[in-house]
FIBATOR-736118 format. One record per residue (C-alpha): residue number from 0; x negated, y, z. Coordinates in Angstrom, 1 decimal. Layout:
! FIBATOR-736118
ATOM pos      X      Y      Z
ATOM NUM      X      Y      Z
...
END
This chain:
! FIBATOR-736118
ATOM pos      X      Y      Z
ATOM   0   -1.1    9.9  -12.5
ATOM   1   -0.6    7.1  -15.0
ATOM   2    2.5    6.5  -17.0
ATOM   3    4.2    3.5  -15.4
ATOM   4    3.6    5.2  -11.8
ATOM   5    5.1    8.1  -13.5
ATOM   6    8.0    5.2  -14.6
ATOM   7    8.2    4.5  -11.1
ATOM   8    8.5    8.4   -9.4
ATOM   9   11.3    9.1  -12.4
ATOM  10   14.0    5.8  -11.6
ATOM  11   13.3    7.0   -7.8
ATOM  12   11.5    4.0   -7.0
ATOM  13    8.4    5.5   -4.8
ATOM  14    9.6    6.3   -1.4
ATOM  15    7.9    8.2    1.1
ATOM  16    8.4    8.1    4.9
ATOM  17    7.9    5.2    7.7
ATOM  18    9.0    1.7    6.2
ATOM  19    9.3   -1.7    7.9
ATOM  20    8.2   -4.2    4.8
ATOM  21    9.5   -7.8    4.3
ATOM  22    6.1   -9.0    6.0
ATOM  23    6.8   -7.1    8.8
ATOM  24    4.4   -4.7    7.9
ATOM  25    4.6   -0.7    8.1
ATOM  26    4.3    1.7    5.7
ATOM  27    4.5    5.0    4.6
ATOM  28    5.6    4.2    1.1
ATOM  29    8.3    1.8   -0.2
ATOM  30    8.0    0.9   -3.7
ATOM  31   12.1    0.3   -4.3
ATOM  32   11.3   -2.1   -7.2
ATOM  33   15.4   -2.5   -7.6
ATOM  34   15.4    0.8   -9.7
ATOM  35   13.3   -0.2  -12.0
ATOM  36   14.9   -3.4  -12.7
ATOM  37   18.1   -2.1  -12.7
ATOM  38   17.0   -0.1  -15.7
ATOM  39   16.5   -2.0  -19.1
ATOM  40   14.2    0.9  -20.2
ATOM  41   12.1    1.1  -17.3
ATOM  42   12.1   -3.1  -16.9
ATOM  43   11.7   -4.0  -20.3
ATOM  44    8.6   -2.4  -21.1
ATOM  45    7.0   -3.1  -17.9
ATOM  46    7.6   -6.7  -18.9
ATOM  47    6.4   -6.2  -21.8
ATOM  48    3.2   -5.4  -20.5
ATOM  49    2.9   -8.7  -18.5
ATOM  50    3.9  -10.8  -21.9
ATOM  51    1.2   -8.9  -23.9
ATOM  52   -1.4   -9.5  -21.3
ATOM  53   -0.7  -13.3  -21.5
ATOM  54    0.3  -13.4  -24.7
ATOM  55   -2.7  -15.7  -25.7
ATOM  56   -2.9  -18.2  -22.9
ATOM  57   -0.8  -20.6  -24.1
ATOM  58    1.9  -20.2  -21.3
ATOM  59    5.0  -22.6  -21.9
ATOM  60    7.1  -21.3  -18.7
ATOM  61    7.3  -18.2  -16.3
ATOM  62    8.7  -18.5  -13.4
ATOM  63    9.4  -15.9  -10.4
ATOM  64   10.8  -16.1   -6.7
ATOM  65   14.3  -14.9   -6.0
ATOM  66   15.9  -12.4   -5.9
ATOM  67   13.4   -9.7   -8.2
ATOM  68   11.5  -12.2  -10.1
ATOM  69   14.6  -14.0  -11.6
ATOM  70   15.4  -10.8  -13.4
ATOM  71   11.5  -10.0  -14.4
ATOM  72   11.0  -13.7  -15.4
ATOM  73   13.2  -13.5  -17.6
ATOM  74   12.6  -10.8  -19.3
ATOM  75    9.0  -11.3  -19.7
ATOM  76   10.0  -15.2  -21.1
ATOM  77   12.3  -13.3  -23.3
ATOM  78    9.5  -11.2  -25.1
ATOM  79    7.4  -14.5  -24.6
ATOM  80    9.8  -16.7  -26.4
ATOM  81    9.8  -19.3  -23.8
ATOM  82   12.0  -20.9  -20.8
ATOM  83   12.4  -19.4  -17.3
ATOM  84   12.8  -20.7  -13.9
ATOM  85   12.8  -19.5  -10.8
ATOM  86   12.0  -21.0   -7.0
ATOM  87   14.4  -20.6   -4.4
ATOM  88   13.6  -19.8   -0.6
ATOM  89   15.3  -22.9    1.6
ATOM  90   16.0  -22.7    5.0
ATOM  91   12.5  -24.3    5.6
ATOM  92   11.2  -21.0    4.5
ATOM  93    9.7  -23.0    2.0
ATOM  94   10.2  -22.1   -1.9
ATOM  95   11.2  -25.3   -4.4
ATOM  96   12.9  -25.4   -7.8
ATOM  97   16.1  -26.8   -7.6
ATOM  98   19.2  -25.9  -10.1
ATOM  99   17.7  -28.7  -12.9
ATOM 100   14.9  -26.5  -13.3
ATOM 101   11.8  -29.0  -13.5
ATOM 102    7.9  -28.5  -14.1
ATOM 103    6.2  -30.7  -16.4
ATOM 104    2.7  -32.5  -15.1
ATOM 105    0.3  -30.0  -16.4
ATOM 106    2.9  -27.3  -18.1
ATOM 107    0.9  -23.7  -18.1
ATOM 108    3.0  -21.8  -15.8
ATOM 109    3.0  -17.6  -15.3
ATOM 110    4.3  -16.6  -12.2
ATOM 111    6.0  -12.9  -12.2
ATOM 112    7.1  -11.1   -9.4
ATOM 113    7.6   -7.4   -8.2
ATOM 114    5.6   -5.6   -5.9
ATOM 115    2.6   -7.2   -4.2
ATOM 116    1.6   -6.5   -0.6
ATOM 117    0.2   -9.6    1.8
ATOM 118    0.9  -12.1   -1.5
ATOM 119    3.2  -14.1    0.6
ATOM 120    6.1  -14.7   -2.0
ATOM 121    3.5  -15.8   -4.7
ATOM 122    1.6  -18.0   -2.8
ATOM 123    5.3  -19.8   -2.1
ATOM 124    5.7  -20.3   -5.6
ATOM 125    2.4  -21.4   -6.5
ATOM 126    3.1  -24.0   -3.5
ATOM 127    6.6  -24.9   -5.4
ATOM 128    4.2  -25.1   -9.1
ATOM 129    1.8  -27.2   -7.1
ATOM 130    4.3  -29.9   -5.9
ATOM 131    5.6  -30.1   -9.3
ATOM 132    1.9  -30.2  -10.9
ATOM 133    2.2  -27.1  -12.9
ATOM 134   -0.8  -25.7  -14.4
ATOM 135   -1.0  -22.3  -13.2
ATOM 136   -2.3  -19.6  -16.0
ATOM 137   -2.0  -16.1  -14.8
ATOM 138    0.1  -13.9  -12.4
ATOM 139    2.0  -10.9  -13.1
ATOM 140    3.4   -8.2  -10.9
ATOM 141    4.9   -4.9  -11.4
ATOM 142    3.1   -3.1   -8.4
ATOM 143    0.0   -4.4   -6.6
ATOM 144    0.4   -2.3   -3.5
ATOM 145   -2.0   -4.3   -1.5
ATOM 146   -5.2   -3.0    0.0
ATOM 147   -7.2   -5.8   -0.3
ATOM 148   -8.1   -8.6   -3.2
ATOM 149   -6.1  -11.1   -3.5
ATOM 150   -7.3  -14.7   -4.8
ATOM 151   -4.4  -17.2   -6.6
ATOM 152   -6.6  -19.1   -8.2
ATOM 153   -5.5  -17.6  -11.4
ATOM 154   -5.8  -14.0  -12.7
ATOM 155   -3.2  -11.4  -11.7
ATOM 156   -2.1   -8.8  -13.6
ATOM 157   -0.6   -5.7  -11.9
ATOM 158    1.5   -3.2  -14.6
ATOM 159    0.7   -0.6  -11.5
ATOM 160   -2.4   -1.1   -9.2
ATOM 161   -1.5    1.0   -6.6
ATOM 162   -3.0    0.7   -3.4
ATOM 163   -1.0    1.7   -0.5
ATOM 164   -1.5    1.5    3.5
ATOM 165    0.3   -1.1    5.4
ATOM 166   -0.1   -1.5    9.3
ATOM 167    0.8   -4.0   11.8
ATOM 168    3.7   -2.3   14.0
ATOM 169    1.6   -2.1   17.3
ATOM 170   -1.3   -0.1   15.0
ATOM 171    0.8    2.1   13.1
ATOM 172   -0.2    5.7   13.3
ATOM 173    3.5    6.5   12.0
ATOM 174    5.0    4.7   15.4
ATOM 175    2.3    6.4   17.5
ATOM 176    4.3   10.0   16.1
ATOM 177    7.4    9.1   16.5
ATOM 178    8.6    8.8   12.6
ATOM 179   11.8    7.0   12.3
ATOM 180   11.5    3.7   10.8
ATOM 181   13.6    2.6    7.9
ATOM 182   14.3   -1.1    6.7
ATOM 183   15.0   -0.9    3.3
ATOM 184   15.3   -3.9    1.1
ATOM 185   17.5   -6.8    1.7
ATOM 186   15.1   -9.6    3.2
END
């Protein structure tokens, strides 16, 4: 075991059972990214690993999704020295910047979010980048739980690569014997 999963057992935020995930998606580990962030000394150094890994890629804003990514964007454009932003989910489902927060024509962007599963929330924001003709550079996660590769069309950096099963509900083996599902999170 590595030292930020370690991170991650210690603030509680690896939980084991029968989960229903924001993507509708089950699994038998939730990866409670909230107590990590609540904690400056667990979130600031896993940060800190997303800033040094772009550190040299000229990156002049970092933007995140809500809720999670405000917090982790930042922080990491704290270390960074630059601007954040974030992009907001609209009743469209859609994600879009609004609040002032505006995108240059070719300003290098990094995109930081929490925990990665089906890539959904980053592939809104790099929609929201798009329409504002941002120039993504990199993206940054805390987990990437997903089983399979994802491509952005930018590098992604995961402070934890941990891959972890997810099933649709009508193939979940947990269903099939009869462990409760639990809905954490707030989506």
């Amino acid at each position: 075991m590595n030292d930020v999963e370690e991170l991650f057992i210690r603030s509680g935020a690896r939980l084991d059972g029968h989960f229903l995930l924001t993507s509708g998606l089950h699994s038998p580990v939730y990866w409670e990214k909230f107590r990590v962030i609540e904690n400056p000394a667990a979130a600031v150094p896993l940060c800190g690993m997303i800033a040094e890994h772009f550190k040299n890629k000229d990156i002049e804003l970092v933007v995140g999704p809500t809720t999670g990514g405000i917090i982790l964007a930042f922080e990491v454009a704290r270390q960074m020295g630059l601007p954040a932003a974030f992009a907001e989910k609209m009743a469209t489902g859609e994600r879009e910047f609004r609040r002032g927060f505006k995108i240059k024509p070719g300003e290098r962007i990094l995109i930081v979010d929490d925990v990665l599963t089906t890539g959904k929330s980053v592939r809104e924001v790099i929609d929201a980048v798009n329409k504002q003709q941002g120039d993504i550079v990199g993206i940054g996660v805390l987990v990437d739980r997903s089983e399979h590769q994802h491509d952005f069309g930018a590098p992604l950096f995961a402070c934890l690569r941990a891959v972890t099963p997810a099933y649709e509900p009508e193939d979940c083996p947990l269903c099939r014997s009869g462990v409760p599902l639990k809905k954490p999170g707030s989506s």
